[in-house]
C-alpha atoms as an extended CHARMM CRD file, in Angstrom:
* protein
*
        87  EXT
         1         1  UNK       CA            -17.1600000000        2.2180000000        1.8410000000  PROA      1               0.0000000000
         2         2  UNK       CA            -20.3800000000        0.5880000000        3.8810000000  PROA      2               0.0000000000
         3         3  UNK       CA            -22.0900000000       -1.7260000000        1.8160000000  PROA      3               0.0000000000
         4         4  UNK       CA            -24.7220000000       -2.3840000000        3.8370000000  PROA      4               0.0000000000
         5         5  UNK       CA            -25.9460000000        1.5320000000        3.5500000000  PROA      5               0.0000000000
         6         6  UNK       CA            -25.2020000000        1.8650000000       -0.7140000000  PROA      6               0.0000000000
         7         7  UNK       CA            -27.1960000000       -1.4550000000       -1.3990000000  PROA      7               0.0000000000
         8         8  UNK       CA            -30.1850000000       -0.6910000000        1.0330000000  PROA      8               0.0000000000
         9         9  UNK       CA            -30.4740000000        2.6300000000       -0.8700000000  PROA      9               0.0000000000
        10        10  UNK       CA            -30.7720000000        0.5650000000       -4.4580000000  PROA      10              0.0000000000
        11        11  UNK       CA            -32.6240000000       -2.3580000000       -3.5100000000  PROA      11              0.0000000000
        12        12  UNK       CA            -36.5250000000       -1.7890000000       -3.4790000000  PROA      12              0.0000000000
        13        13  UNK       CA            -37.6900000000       -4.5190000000       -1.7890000000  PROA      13              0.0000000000
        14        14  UNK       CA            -35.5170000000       -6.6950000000        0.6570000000  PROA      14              0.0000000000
        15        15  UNK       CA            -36.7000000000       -9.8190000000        2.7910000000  PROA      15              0.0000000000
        16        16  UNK       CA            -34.0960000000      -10.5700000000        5.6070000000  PROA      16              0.0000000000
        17        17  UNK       CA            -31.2720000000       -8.5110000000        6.9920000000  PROA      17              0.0000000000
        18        18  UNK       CA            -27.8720000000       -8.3780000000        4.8750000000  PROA      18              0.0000000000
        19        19  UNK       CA            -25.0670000000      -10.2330000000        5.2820000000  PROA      19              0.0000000000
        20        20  UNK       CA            -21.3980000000       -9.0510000000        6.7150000000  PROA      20              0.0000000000
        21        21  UNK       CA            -19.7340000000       -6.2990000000        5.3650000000  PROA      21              0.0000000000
        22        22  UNK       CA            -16.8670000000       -8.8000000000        4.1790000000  PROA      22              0.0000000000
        23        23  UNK       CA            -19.3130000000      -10.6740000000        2.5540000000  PROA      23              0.0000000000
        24        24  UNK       CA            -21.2000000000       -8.2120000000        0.7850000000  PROA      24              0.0000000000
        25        25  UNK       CA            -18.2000000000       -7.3210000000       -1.2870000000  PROA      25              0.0000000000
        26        26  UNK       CA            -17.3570000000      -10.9180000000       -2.3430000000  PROA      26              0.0000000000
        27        27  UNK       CA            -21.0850000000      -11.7100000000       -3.1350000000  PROA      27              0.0000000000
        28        28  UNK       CA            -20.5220000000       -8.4210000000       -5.2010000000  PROA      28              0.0000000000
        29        29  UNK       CA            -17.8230000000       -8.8780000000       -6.9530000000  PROA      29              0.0000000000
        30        30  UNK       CA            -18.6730000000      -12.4390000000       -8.0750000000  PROA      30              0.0000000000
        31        31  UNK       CA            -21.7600000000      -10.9600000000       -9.7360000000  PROA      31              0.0000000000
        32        32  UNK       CA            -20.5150000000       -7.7480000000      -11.0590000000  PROA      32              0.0000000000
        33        33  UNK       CA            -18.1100000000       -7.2170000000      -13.6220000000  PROA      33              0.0000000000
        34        34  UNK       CA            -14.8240000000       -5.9250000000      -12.7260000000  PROA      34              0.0000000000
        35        35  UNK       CA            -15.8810000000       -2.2770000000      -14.2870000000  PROA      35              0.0000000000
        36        36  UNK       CA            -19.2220000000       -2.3920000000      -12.8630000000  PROA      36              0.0000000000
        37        37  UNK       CA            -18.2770000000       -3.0050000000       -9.3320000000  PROA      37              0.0000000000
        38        38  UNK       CA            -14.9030000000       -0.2080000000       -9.9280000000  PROA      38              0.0000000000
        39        39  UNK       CA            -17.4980000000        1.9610000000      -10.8020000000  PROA      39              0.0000000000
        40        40  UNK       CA            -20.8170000000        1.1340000000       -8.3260000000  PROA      40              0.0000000000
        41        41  UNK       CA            -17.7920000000        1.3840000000       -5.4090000000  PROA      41              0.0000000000
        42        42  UNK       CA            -16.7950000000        5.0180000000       -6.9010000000  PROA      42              0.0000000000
        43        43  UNK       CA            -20.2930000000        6.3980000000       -7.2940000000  PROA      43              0.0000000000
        44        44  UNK       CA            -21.0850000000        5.5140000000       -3.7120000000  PROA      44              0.0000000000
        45        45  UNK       CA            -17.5490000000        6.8310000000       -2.3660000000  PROA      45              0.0000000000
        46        46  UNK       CA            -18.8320000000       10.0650000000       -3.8200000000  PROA      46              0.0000000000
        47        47  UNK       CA            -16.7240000000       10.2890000000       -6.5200000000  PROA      47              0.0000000000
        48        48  UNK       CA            -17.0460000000       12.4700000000       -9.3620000000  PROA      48              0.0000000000
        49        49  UNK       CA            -17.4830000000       11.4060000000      -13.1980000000  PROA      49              0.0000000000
        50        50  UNK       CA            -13.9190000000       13.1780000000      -13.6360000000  PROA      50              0.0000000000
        51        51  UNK       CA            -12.2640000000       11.1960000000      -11.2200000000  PROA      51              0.0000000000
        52        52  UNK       CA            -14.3490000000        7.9190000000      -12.4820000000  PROA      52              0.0000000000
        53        53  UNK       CA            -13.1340000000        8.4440000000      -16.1990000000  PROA      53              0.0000000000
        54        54  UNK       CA             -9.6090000000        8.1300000000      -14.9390000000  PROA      54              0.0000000000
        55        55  UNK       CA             -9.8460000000        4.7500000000      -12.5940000000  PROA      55              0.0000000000
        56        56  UNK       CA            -12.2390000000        3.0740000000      -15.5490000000  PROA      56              0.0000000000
        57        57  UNK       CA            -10.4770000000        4.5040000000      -18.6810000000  PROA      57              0.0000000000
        58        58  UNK       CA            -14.3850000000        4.9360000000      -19.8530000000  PROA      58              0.0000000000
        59        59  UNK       CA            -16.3580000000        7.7860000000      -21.3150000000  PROA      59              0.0000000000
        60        60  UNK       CA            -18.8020000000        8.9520000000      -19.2950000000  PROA      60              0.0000000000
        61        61  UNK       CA            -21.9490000000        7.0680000000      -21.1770000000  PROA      61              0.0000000000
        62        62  UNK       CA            -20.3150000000        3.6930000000      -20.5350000000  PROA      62              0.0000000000
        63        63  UNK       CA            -19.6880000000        5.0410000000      -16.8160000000  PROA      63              0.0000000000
        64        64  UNK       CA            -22.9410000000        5.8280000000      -16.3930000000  PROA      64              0.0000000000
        65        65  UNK       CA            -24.2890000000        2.7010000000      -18.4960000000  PROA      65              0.0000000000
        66        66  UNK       CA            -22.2430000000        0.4180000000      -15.7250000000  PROA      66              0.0000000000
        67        67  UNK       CA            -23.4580000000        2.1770000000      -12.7870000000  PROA      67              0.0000000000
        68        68  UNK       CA            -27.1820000000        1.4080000000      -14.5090000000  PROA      68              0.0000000000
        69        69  UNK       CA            -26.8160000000       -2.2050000000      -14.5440000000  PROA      69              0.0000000000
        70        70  UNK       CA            -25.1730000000       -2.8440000000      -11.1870000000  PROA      70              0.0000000000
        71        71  UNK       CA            -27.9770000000       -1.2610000000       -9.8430000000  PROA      71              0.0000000000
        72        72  UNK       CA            -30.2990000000       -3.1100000000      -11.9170000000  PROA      72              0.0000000000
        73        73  UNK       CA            -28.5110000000       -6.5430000000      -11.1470000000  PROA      73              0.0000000000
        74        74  UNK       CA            -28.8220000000       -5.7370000000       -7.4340000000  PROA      74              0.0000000000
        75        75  UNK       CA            -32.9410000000       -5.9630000000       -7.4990000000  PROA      75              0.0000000000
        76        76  UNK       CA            -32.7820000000       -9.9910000000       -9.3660000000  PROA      76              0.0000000000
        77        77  UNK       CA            -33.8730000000      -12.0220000000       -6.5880000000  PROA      77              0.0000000000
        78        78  UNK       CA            -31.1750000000      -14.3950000000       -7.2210000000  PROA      78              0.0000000000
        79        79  UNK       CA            -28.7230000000      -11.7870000000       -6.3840000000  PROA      79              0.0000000000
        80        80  UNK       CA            -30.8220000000      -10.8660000000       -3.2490000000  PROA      80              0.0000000000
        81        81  UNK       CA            -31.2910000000      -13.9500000000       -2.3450000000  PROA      81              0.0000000000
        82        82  UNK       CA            -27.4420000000      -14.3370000000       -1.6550000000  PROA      82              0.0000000000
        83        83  UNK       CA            -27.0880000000      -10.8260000000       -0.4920000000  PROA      83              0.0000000000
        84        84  UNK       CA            -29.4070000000      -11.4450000000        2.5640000000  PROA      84              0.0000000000
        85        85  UNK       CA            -28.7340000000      -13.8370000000        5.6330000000  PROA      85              0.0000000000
        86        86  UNK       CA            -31.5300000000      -15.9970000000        7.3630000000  PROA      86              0.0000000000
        87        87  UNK       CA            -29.8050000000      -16.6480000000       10.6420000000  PROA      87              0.0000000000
């Protein structure tokens, strides 16, 4: 999965360039939860809800609900603050 391209989609307004792919997914999954980066990395592998139920164990309200607030936590400037290098 490229984290560089998923989180430029869902973040409106970013100062900087991001970091390393490497450390894009430690950043996220420090500041996820486990379910909500499972499911934020499934939605943007192109997954479907079917196959998301099953890695989750989740109806597909919470699924959605998750994929909601990682995409909310990514726009908190504290989040993009550590998502984004200054070098």
């Amino acid at each position: 999965m490229n984290f560089t391209n998923s989180l430029l989609k869902h973040i409106d307004k970013l100062v900087g360039t991001l970091r390393s792919e490497e450390q894009l997914q430690e950043i996220l999954k420090r500041k996820f939860t486990k379910k909500e980066y499972k499911v934020f990395v499934a939605f943007e592998e192109g997954k479907t809800i079917e196959e998301i139920k099953a890695i989750v164990k989740d109806d597909e309200e919470k699924i959605t609900e998750h994929y909601k607030v990682a995409k909310k936590k990514l726009n908190q400037e504290k989040i993009k603050k550590e998502l984004v290098s200054y070098e």
